[in-house]
MOPAC internal coordinates of N, CA, C and O (Angstrom, degrees):
PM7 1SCF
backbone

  N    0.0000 0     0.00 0     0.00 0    0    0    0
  C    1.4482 1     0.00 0     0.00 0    1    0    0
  C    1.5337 1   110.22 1     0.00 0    2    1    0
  O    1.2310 1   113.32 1   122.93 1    3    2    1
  N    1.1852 1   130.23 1   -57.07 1    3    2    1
  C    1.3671 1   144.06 1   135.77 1    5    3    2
  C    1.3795 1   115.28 1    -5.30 1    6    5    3
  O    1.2310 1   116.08 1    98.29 1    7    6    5
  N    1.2111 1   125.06 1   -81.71 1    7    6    5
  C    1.7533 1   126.63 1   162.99 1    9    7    6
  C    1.4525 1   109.52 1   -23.47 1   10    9    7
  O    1.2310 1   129.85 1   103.43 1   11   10    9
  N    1.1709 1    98.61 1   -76.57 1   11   10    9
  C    2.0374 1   107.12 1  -170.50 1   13   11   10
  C    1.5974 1   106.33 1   -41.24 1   14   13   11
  O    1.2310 1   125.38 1   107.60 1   15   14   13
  N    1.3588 1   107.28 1   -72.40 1   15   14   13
  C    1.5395 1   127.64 1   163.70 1   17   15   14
  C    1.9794 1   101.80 1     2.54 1   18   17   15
  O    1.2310 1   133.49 1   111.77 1   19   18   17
  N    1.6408 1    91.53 1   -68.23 1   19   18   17
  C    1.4621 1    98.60 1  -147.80 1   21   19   18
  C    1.8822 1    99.78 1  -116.61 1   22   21   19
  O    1.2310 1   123.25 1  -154.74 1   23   22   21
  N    1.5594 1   111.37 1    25.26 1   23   22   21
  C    1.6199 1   134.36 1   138.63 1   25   23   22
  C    1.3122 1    97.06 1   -90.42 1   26   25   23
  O    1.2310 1   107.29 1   124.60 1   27   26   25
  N    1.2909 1   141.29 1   -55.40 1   27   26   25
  C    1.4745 1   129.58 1  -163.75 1   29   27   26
  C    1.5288 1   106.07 1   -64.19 1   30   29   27
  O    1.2310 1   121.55 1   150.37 1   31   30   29
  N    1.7366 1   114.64 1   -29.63 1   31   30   29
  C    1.5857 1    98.22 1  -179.14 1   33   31   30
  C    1.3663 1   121.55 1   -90.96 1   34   33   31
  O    1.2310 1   126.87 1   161.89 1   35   34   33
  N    1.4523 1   104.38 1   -18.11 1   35   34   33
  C    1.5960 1   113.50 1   175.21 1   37   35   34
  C    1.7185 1    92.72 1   -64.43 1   38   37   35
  O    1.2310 1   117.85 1   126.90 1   39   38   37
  N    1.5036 1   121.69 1   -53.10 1   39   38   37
  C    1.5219 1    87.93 1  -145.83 1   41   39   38
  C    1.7170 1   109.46 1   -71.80 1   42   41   39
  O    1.2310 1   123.83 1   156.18 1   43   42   41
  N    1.5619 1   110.25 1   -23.82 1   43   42   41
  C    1.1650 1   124.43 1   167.28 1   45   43   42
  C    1.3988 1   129.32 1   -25.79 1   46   45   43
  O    1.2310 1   128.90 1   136.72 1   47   46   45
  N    1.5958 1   100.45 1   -43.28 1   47   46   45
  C    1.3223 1   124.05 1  -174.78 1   49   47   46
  C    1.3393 1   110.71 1   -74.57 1   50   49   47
  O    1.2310 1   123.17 1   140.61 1   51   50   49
  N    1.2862 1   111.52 1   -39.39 1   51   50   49
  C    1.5132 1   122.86 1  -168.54 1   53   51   50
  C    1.3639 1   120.17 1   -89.81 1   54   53   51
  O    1.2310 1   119.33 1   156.93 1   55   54   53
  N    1.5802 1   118.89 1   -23.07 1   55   54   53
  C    0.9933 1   119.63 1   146.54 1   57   55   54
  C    1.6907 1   142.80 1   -80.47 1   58   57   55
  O    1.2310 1   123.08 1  -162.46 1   59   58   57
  N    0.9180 1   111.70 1    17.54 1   59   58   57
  C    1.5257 1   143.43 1   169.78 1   61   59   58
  C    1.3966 1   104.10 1  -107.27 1   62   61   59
  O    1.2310 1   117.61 1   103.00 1   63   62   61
  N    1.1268 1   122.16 1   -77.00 1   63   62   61
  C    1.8386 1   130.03 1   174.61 1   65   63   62
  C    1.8317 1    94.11 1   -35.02 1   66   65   63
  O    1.2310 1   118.21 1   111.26 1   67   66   65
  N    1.4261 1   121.01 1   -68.74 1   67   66   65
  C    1.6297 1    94.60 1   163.73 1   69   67   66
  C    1.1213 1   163.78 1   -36.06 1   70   69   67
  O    1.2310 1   136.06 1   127.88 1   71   70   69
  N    1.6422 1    86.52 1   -52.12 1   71   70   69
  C    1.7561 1   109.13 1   167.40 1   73   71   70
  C    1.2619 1   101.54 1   -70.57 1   74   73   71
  O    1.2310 1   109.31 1   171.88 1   75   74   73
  N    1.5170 1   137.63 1    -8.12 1   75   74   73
  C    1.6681 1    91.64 1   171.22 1   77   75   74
  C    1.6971 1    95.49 1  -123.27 1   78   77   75
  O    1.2310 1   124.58 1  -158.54 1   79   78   77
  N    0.7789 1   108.82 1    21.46 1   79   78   77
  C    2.0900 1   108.55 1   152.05 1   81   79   78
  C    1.4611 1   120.56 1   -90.87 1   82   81   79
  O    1.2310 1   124.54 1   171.20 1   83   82   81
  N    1.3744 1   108.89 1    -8.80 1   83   82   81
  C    1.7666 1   123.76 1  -178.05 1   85   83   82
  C    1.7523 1   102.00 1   -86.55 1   86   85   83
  O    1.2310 1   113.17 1   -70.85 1   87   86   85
  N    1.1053 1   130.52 1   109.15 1   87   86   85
  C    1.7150 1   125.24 1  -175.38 1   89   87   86
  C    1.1501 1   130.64 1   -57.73 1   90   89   87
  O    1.2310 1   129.43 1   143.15 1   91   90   89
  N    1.7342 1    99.43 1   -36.85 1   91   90   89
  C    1.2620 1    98.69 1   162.43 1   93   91   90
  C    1.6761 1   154.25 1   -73.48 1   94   93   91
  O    1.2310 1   135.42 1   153.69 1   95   94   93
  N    1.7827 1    87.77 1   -26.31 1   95   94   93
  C    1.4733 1    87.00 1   175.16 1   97   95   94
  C    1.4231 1   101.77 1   -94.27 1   98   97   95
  O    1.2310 1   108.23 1  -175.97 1   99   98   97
  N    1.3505 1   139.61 1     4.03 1   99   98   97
  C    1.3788 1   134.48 1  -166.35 1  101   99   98
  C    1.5832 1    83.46 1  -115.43 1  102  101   99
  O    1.2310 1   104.18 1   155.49 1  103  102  101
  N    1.1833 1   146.77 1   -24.51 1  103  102  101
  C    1.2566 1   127.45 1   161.88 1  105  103  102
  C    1.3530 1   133.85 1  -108.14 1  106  105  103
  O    1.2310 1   123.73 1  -145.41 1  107  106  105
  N    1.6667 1   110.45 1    34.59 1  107  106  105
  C    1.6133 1   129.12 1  -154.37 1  109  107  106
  C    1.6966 1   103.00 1   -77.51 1  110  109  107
  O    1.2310 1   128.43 1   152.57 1  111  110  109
  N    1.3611 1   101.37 1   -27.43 1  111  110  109
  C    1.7658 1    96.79 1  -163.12 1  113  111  110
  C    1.9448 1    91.27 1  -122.71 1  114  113  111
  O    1.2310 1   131.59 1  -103.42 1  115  114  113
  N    1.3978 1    95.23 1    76.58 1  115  114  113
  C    1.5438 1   106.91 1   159.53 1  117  115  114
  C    1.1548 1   128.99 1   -75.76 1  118  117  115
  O    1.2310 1   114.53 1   -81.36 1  119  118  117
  N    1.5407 1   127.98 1    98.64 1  119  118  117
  C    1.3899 1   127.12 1   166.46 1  121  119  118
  C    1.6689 1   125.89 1   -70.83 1  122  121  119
  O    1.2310 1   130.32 1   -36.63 1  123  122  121
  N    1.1658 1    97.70 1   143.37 1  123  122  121
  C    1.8027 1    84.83 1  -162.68 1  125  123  122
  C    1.4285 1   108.99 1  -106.40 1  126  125  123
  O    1.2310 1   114.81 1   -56.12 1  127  126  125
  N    0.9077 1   127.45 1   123.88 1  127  126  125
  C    1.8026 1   132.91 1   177.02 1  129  127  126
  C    1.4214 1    80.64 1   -39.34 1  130  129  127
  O    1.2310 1   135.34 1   -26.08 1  131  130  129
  N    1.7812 1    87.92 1   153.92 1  131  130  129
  C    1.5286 1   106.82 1   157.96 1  133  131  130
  C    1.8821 1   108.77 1  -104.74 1  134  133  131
  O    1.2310 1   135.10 1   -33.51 1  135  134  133
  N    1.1515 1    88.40 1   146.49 1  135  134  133
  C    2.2098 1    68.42 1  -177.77 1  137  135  134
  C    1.4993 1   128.75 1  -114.08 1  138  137  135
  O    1.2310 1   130.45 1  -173.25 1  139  138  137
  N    1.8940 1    97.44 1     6.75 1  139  138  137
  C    1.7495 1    90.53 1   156.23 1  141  139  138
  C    1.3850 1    93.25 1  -136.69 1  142  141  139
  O    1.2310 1   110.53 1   -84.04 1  143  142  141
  N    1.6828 1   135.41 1    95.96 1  143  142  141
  C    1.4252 1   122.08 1   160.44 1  145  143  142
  C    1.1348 1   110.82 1   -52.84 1  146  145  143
  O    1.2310 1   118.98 1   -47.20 1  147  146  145
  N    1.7974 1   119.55 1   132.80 1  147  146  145
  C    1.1868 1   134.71 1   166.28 1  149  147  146
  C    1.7975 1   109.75 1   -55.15 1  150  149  147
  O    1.2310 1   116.48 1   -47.71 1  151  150  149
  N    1.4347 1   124.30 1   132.29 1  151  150  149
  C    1.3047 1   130.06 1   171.40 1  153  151  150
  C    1.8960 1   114.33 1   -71.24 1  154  153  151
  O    1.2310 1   120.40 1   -76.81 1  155  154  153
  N    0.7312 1   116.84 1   103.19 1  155  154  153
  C    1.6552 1   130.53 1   175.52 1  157  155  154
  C    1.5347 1    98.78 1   -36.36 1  158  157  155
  O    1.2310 1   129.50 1   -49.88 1  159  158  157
  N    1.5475 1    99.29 1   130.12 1  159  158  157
  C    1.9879 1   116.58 1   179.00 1  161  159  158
  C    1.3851 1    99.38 1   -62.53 1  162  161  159
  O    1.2310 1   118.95 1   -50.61 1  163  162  161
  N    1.1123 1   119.60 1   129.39 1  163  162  161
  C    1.3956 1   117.03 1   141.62 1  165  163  162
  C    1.2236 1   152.87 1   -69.42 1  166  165  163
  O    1.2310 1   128.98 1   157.88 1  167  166  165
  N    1.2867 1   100.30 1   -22.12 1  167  166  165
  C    1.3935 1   132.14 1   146.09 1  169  167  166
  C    1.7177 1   129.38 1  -135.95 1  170  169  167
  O    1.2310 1   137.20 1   -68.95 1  171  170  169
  N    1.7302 1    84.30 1   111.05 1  171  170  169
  C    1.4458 1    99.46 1  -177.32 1  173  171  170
  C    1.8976 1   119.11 1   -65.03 1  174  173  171
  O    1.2310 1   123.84 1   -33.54 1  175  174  173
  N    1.4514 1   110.24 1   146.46 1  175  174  173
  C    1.1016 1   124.99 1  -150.56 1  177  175  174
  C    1.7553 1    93.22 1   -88.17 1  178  177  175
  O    1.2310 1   123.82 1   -53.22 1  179  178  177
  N    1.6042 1   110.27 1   126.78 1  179  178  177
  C    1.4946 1   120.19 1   175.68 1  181  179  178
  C    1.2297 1   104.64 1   -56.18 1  182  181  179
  O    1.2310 1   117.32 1   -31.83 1  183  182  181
  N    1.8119 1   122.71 1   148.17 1  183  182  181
  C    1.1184 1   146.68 1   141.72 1  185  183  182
  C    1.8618 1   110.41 1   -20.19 1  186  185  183
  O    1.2310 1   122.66 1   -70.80 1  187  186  185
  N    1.4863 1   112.51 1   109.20 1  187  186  185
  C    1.5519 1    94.88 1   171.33 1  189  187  186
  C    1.5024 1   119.18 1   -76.22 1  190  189  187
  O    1.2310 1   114.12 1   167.13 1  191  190  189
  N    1.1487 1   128.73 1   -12.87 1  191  190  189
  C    1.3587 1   125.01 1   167.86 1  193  191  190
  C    1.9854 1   109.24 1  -117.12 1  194  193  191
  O    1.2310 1   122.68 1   -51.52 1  195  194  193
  N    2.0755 1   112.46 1   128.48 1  195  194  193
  C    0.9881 1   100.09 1  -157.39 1  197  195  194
  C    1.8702 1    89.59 1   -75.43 1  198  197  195
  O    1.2310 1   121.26 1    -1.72 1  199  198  197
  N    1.5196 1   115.19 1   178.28 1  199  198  197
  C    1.3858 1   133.75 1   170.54 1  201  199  198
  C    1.5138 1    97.58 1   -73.89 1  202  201  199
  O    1.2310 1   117.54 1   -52.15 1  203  202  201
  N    1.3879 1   122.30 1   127.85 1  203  202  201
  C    1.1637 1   135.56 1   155.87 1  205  203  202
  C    1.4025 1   118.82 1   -54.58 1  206  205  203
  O    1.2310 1   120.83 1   -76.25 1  207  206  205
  N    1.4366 1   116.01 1   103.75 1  207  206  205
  C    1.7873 1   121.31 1  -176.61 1  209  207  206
  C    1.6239 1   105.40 1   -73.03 1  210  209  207
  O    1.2310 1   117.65 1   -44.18 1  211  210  209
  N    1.0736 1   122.07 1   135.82 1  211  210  209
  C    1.6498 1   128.64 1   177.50 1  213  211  210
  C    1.6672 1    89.24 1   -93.76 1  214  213  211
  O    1.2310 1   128.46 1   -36.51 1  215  214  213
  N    1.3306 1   101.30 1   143.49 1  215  214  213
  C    1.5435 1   134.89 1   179.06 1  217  215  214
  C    1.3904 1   103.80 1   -86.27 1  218  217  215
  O    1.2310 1   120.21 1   -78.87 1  219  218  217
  N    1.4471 1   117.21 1   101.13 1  219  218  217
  C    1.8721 1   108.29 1   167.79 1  221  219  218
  C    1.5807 1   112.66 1   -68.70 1  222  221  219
  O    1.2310 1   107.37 1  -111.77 1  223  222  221
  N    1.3519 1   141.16 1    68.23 1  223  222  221
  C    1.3171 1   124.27 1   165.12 1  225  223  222
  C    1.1474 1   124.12 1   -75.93 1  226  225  223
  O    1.2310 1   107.90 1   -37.80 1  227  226  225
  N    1.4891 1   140.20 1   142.20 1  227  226  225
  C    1.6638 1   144.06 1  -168.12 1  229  227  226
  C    1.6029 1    97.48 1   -92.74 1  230  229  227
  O    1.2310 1   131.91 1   -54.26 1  231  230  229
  N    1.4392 1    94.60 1   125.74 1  231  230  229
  C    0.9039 1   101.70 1   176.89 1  233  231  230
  C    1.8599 1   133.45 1   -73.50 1  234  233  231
  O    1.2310 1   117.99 1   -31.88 1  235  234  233
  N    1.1693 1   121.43 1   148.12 1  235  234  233
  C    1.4636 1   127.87 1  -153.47 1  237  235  234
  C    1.4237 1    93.44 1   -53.91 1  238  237  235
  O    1.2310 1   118.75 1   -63.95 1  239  238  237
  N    1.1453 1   119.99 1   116.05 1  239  238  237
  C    2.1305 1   109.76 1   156.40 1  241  239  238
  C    1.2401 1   113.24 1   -94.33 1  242  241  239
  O    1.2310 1   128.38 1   -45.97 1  243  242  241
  N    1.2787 1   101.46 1   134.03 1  243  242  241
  C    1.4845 1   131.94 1  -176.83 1  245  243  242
  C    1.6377 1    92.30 1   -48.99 1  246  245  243
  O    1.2310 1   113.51 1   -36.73 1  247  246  245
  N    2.2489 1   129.88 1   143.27 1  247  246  245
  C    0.9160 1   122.33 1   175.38 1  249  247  246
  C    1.9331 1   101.42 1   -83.20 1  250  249  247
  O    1.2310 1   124.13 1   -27.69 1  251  250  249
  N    1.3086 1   109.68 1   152.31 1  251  250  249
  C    1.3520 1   126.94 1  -155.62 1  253  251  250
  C    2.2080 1    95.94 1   -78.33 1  254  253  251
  O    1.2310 1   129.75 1   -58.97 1  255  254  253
  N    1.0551 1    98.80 1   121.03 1  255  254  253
  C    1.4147 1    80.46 1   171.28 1  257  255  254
  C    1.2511 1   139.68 1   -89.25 1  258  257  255
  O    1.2310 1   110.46 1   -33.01 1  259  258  257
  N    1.3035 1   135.53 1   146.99 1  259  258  257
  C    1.5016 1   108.48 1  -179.33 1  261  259  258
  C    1.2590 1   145.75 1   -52.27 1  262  261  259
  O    1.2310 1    95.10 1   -12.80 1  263  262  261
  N    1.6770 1   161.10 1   167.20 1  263  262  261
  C    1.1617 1   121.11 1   158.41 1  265  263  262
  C    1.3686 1   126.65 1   -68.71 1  266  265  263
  O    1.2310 1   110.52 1   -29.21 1  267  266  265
  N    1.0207 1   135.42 1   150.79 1  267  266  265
  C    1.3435 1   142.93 1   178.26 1  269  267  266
  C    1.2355 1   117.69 1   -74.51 1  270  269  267
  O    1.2310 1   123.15 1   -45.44 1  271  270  269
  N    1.9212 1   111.57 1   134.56 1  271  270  269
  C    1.4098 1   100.16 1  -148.38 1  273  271  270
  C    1.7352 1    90.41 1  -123.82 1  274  273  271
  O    1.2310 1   112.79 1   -41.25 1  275  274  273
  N    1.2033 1   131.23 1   138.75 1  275  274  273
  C    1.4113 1   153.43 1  -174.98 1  277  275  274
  C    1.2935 1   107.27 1   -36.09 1  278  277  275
  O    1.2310 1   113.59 1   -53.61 1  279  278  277
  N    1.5213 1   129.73 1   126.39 1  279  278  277
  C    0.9639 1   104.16 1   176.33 1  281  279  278
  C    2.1216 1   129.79 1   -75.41 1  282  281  279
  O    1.2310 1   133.74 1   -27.25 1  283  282  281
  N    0.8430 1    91.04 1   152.75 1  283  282  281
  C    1.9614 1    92.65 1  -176.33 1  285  283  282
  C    1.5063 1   119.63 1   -39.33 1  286  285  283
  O    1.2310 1   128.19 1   132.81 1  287  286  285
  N    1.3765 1   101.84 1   -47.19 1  287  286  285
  C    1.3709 1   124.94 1  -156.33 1  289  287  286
  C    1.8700 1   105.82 1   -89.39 1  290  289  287
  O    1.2310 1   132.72 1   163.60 1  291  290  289
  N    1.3114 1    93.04 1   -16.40 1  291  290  289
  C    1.5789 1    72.51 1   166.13 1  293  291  290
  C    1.4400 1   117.27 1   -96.49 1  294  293  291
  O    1.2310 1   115.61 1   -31.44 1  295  294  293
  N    1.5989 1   125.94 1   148.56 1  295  294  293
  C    1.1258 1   132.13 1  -165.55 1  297  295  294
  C    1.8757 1   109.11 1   -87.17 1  298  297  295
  O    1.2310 1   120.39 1   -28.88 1  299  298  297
  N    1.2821 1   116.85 1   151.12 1  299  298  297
  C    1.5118 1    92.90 1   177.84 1  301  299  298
  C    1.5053 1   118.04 1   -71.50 1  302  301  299
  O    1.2310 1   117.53 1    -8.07 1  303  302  301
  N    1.2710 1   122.32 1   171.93 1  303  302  301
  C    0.8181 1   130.36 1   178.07 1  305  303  302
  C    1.1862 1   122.14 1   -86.51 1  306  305  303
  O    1.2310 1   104.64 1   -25.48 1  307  306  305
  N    2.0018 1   145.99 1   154.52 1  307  306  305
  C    1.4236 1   118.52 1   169.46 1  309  307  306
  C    1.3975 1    89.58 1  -122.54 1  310  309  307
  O    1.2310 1   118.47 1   -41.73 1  311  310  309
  N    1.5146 1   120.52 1   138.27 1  311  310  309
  C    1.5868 1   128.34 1   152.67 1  313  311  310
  C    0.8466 1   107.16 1   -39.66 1  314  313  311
  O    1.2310 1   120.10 1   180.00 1  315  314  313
  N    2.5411 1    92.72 1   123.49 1  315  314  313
  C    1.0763 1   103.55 1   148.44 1  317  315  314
  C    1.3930 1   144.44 1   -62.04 1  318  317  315
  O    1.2310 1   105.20 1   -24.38 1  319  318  317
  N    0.8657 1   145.01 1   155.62 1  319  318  317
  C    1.4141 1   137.89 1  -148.28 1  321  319  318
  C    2.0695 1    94.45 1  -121.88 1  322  321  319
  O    1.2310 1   127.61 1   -62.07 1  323  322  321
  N    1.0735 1   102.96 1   117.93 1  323  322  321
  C    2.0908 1    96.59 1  -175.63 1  325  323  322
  C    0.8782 1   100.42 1   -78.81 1  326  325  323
  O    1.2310 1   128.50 1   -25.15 1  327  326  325
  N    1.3678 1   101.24 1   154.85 1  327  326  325
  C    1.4580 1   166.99 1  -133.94 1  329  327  326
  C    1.7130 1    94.29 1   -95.94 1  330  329  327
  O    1.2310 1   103.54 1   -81.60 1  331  330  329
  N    1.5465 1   147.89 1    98.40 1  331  330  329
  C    1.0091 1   130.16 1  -179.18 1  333  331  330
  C    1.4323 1   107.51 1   -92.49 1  334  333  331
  O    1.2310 1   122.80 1   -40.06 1  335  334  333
  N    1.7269 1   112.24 1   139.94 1  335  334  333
  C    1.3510 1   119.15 1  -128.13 1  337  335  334
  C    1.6362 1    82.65 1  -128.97 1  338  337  335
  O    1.2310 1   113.91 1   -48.64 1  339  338  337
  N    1.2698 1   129.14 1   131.36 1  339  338  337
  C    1.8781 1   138.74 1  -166.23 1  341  339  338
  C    1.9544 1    96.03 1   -81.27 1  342  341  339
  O    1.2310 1   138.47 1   -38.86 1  343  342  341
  N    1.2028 1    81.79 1   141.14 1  343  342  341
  C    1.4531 1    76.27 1  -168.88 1  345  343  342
  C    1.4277 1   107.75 1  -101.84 1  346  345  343
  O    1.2310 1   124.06 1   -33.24 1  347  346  345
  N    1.4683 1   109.81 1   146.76 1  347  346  345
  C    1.7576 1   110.23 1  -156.02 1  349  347  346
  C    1.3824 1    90.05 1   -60.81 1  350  349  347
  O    1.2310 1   131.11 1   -31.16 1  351  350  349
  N    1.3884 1    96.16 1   148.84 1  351  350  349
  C    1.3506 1   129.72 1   152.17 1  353  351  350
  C    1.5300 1   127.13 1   -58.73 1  354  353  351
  O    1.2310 1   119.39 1   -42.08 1  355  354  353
  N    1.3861 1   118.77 1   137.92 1  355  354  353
  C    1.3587 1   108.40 1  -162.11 1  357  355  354
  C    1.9871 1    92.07 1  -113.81 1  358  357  355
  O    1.2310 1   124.39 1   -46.99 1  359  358  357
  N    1.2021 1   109.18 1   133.01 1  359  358  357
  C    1.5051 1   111.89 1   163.30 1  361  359  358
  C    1.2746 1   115.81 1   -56.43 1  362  361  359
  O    1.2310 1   119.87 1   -53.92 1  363  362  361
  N    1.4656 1   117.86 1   126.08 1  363  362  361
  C    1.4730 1   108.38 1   169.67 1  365  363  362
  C    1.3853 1   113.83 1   -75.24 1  366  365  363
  O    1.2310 1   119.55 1   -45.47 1  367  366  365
  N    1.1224 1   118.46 1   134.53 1  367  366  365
  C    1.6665 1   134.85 1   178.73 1  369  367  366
  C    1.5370 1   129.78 1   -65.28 1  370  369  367
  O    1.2310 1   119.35 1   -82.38 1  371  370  369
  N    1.1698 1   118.85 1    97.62 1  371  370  369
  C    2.2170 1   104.51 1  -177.26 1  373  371  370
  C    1.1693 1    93.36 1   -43.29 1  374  373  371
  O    1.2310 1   118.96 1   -31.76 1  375  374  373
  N    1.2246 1   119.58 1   148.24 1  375  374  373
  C    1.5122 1   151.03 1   148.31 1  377  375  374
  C    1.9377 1   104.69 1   -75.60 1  378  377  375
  O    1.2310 1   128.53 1   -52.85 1  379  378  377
  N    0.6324 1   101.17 1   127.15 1  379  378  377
  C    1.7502 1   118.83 1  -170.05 1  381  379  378
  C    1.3667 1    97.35 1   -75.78 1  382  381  379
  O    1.2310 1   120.10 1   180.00 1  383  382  381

């Protein structure tokens, strides 16, 4: 168990100790200087056209009306009382 252990770290080792003597894969992800960084504004340059501000105006409310009041002149009314209505008649049926 021991052996394997310490084959797995040798070869580990040795394949790393390769990979970075090989140029290409140890120099695959080249970042490239830039060679005049631009100096940051100190003062940033205004909008040439300003933003159009929206106007909050409240809108008009309708004036509230009163409730509407009954007229005087009509008298109340008293429930009609229904109409009792005869109840249909049923045909008497032959007996077979």
């Amino acid at each position: 168990m021991r052996r394997s252990i310490l084959s797995l770290c040798f070869h580990l080792a040795l394949v790393i100790a390769l990979a970075a003597n090989v140029p290409d894969i140890a120099n695959g992800r080249v970042i490239e200087a830039k060679s005049d960084p631009k100096p940051a504004d100190p003062k940033p340059k205004p909008d040439p056209t300003p933003k159009p501000q929206l106007e909050t105006k409240p809108s008009p409310q309708p004036n509230p009306q009163p409730n509407p009041q009954p007229d005087p002149k009509l008298s109340p009314q008293s429930n009609p009382k229904p109409t009792p209505q005869p109840e249909p008649k049923q045909d008497p049926q032959p007996n077979p």
